[in-house]
N, C-alpha and C positions, 0 to 999 in steps of 0.2 A: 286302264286301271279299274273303272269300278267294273267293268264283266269279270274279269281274274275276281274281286272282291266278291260278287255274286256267286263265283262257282267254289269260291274257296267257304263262304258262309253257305251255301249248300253242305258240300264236306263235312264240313265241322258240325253242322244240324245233325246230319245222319249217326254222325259217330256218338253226339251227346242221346240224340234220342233213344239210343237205345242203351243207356245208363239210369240205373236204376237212381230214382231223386236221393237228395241229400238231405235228412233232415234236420231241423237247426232246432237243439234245445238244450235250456240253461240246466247248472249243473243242479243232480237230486240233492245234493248235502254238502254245505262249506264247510269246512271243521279250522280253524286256525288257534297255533299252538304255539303264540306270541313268546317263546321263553327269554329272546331277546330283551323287547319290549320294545321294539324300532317301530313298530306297524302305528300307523291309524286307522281302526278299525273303520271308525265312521263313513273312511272312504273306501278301505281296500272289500269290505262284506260286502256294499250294492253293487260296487264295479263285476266283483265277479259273478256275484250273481246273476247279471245282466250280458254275460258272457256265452257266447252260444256255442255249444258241441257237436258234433254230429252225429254222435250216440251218446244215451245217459251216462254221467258222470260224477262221481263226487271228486272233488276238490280237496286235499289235503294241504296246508299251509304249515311247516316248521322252521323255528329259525331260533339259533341261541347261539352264545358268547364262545366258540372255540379260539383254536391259535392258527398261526398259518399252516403247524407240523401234523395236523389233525385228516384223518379220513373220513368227510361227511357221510359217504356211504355209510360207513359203518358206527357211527353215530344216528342218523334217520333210522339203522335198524336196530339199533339198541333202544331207542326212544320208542319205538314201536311195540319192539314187542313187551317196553314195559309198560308203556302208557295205553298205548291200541292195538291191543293185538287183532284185532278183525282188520288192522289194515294189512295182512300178514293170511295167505290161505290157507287151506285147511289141514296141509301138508304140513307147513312152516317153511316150505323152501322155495316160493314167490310169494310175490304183490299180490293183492287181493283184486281180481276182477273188477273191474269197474271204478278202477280206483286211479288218481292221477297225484301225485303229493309233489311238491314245490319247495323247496328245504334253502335256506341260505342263511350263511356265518359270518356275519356283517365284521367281524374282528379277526378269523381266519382270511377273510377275501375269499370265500367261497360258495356254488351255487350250487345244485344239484335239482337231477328233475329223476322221478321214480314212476313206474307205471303197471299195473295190474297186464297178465300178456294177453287179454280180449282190446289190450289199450297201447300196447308195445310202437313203439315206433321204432328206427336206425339209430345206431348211434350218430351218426351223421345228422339225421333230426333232431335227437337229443342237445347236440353241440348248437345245433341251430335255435333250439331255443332259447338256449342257455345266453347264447351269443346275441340275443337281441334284447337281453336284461342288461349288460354290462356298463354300457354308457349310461347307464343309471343310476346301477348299483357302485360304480366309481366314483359318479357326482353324491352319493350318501341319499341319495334319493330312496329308499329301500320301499317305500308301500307304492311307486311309482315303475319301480323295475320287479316285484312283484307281481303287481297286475300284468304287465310286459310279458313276463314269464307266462303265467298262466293263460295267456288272451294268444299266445303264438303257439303254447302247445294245445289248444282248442282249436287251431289251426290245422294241426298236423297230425291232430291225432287219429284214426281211422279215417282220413281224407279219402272221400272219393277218387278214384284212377281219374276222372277226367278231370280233378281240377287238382291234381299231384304235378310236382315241378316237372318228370319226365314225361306226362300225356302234352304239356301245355312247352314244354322246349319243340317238341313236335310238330304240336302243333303250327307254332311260330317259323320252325324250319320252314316248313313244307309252304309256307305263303311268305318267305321270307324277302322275295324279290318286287312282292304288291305288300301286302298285309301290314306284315315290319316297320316298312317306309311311311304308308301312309298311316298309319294309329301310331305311331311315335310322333309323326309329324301335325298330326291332331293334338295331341298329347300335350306334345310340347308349347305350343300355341295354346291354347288352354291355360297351361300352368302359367305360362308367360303374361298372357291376356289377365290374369286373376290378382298376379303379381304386382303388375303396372297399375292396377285401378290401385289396389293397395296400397302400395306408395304414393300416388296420387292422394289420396284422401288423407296421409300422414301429413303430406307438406300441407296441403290445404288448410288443416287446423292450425298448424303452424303458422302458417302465411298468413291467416285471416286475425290468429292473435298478433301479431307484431302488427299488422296493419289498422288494426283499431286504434292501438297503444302508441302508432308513427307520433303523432303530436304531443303525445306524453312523456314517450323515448327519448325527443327531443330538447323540452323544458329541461327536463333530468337533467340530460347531459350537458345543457350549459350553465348549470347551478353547482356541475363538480366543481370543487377546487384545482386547481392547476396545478399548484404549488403541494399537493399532496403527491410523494411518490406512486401510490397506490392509486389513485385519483388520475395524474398522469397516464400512468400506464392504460386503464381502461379508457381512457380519452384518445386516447392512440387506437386502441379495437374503436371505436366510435367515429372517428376519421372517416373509415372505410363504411359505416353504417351504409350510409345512402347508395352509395355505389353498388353496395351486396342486393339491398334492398332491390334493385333498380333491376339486377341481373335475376334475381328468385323473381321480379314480374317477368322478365324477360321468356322463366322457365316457366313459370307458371301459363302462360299465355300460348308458350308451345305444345307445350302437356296438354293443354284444354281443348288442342285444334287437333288434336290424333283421334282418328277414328277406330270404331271399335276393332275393325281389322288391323291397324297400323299399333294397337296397343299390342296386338299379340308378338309383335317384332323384337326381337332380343336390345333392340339399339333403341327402343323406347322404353325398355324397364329401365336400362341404364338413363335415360333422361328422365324417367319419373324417378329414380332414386335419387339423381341427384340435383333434381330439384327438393325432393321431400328432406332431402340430410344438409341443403343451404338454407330453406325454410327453418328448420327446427334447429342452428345456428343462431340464427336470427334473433330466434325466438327466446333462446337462453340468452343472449347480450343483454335483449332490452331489458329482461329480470336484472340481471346484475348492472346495467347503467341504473337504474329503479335502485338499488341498493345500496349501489356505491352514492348516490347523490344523498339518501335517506343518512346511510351511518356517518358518513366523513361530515354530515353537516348538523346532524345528532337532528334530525328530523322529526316530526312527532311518531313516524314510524322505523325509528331506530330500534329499538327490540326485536322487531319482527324480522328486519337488517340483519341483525345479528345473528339473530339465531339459525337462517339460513347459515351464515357462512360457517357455524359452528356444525352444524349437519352430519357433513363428511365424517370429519373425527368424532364426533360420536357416536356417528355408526361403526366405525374404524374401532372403537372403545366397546362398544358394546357384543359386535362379533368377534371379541378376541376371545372369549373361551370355548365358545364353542369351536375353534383352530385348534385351540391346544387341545379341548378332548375330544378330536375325530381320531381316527384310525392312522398309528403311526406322527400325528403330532405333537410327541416327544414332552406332553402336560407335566411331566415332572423335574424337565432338564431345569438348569441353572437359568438358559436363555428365557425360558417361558415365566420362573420366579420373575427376572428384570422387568416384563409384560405384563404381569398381572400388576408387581408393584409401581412402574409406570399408568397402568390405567387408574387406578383407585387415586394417585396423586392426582393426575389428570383431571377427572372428575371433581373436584376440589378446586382445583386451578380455575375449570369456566366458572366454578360459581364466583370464586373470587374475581378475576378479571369481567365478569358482568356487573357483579355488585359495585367494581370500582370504575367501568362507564359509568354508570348510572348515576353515581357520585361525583363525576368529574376530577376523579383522583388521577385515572390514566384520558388518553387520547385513543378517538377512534385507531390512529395510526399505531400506537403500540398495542392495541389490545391487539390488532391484525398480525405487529411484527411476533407477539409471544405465542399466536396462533399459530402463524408458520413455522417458529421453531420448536414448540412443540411435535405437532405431525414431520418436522424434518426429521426428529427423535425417534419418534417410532418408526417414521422408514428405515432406520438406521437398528434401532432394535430387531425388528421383522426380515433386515437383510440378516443378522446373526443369528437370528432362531432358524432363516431358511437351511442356514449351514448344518443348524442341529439336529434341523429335519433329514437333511439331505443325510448328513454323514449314520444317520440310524437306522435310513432306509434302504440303501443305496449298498450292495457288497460287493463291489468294485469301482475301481475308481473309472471305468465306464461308465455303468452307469451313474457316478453323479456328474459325471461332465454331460450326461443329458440331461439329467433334474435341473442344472443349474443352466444350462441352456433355456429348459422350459421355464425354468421361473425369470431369467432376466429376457426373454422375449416378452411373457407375458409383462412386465414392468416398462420395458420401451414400447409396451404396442405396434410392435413387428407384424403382429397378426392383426391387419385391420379390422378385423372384426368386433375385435375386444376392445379395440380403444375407442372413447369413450369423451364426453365433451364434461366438466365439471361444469355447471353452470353456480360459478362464486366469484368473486374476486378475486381468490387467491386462485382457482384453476381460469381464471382469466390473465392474471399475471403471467401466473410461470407454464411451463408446457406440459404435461398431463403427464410425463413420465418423472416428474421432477419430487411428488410423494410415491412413495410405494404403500398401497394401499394394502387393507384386509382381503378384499373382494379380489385384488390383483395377483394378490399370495396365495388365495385360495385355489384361483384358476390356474396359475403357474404349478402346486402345490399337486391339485388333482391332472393336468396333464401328463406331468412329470411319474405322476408315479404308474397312470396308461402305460405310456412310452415302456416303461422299465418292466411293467408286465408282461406287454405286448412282445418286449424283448426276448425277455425268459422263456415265453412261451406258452405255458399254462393248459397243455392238453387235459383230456376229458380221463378220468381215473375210472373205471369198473368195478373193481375189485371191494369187497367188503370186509376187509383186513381179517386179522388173525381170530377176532371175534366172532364172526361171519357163519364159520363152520361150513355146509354144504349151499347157504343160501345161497340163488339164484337171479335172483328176481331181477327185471330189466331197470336199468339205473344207472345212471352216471356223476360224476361231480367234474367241478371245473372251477379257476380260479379267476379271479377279475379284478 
């Protein structure tokens, strides 16, 4: 293996050596032409700035409010030639030399990349740019997928032959039986090795807070009440305390004996994760035995009690309009009225239900029961406004039997990745699927409508519609 390695980095010397260098420099001029108004400036200016080309470039940024029936193309060249005509050559019928523009219609779902032809790339590139904003520009991320955009067509644009995807498929080919195997097999060990300490250092904070707090945790929890339903139930998670504890040393103690070689092993990330994800378990218990002992027994830190378990649903209340005014969530239906006037009630309600702990008008116990049935309400609201969503988005009933698939996975936490530990009393009680959350409807909300794009399709459009006339110029658009 390593002579093959020797004669193959021979090879690959000779053929770069005589490539002429690449040079890396940020772009001559940003120009961005916010008509949206989605961008922050304060971050998307220095990013690209800071963004290296391999020949000078200016940077163009457009973005404004179309519909989905719209041809970006030919919008950028209307905008253009009203607003900048120098982005537009001397002809009128290309892109201006030197030019790169970045266009996207956060309300049509749509992206597009434009380019001067000393700056031309494939449409095939093109899509590949385009294609590496998307996951972005989906999640509403826009000054995020943006930069994405711009930082992968700095990528590709005038790319050098030896570091273009066909010199380097090639390359790969031809040492594919040494080279391949062994730099993947670095690679992979590396990432794994980086992985492992990572998780390692997750549970460790974890581990180290519960193990402070072991004799605190403890007092707590036999100062609960018993005879309290809520109280009960987190004495039952408690039960098992010591035993969890016992087995997170157990991990923790094997974790700490792997060596630096042994951490690169795919079956020691898996033990340092799950040691880091029984630690940070743990670690949320002993908060809520700490709280549950505080509220159920009106503690001198009952407020602070409180206002944890209130947390959830106020974030749940607080990111409700920003739902209904994203893209396609249906702000004006009937369902979303219910949700707004559900929240402003709501609001209203904790204050009242604190002021009446505080008075000893109600019981820790009922403030808790009017807490759950409340957020039961709005899961119940947010499952009918999903419908609202679904049925506005969705032009066949295919696709919303995949929207609603994606949203009642993302609410059972199907995808373990999303599910998610509440550290409260009440997501100590009941099982994490039992509210449906904002954050939960959001993710169900934006996969679902992936899915249904992804469906469709959404190839790269050329054409600069009937407005157009004889322009030319290299440019694509595409949907997300």
């Amino acid at each position: 293996m390593p002579k093959i390695l020797r004669l193959l980095l021979v090879v690959f010397a000779m053929l770069v050596g005589g490539a002429p260098a690449a040079f890396a420099v940020t772009p001559v001029d940003v120009v961005v032409e916010d008509r949206a108004g989605i961008l922050d400036r304060n971050t998307l200016v220095p990013a690209i700035n800071a963004i290296e080309f391999y020949s000078p470039t200016k940077v163009a940024v457009y973005t404004y409010n179309g519909s989905a029936a719209d041809n970006l193309n030919e919008e950028v060249l209307r905008f253009a030639r009203t607003e900048h005509p120098e982005w537009i050559s001397a002809d009128g019928q290309k892109w201006a030399d030197g030019l790169y523009i970045f266009a996207l219609d956060p309300v049509g779902r749509h992206v597009g990349t434009y380019m001067g032809e000393d700056r031309k790339v494939s449409l095939e590139l093109r899509d590949d740019i385009q294609n590496a904003t998307k996951d972005l520009l989906r999640d509403a991320q826009w000054t995020d997928g943006t930069i994405a955009g711009v930082r992968r067509g700095a990528e590709l644009i005038n790319q050098p032959w030896y570091r273009s995807a066909a010199f380097v498929i090639t390359a790969w080919v031809t040492g594919a039986l040494a080279a391949l195997g062994a730099g993947a097999w670095f690679i992979v060990r590396a990432v794994t090795r980086a992985g492992s300490r990572k998780e390692v250092e997750r549970g460790d904070r974890s581990y180290a807070s519960v193990s402070t707090d072991l004799d605190v945790t403890e007092l707590n929890a036999s100062t609960i009440p018993e005879d309290s339903r809520y109280g009960s139930s987190v004495l039952e998670k408690h039960r098992t305390f010591l035993n969890r504890y016992n087995a997170a040393t157990e991990l923790s103690n094997r974790v700490h004996a792997l060596t630096p070689r042994a951490l690169s092993r795919r079956s020691s990330l898996k033990l340092a994760r799950e040691y880091a994800d029984a630690a940070a378990e743990l670690d949320a218990l002993d908060d809520v035995i700490a709280d549950s002992n505080a509220l159920l027994n009106r503690g001198n830190t009952w407020p602070t009690a409180w206002d944890r378990q209130l947390a959830p649903f106020r974030n749940d209340l607080a990111g409700l309009e920003q739902l209904l005014n994203k893209r396609n969530g249906q702000g004006d239906s009937a369902t979303a009225a219910a949700l707004r006037s559900f929240r402003d009630q709501s609001i209203r309600d904790i204050e009242h239900w604190t002021a009446q702990l505080a008075d000893g008008t109600i019981t820790p116990e009922t403030a808790l029961d009017r807490l759950r049935d409340a957020r039961t309400h709005l899961s119940t609201l947010l499952k009918s406004h999903a419908e609202t969503v679904i049925e506005g988005f969705a032009k066949t009933e295919r696709e919303a039997k995949l929207m609603r698939k994606e949203m009642q996975e993302a609410q059972e936490g199907l995808d373990h990745r999303r599910r998610t530990y509440e550290p409260s009393i009440l997501g100590t009680v009941y099982p994490s699927y039992y509210f449906f959350s904002v954050p939960v409807f959001n993710s169900g909300f934006n996969t679902g409508v992936g899915s249904v794009n992804a469906a469709r399709g959404g190839g790269g459009t050329t054409g600069y519609g009937s407005s157009g006339g004889s322009f030319s110029g290299s440019g694509s658009s595409s949907s997300f």
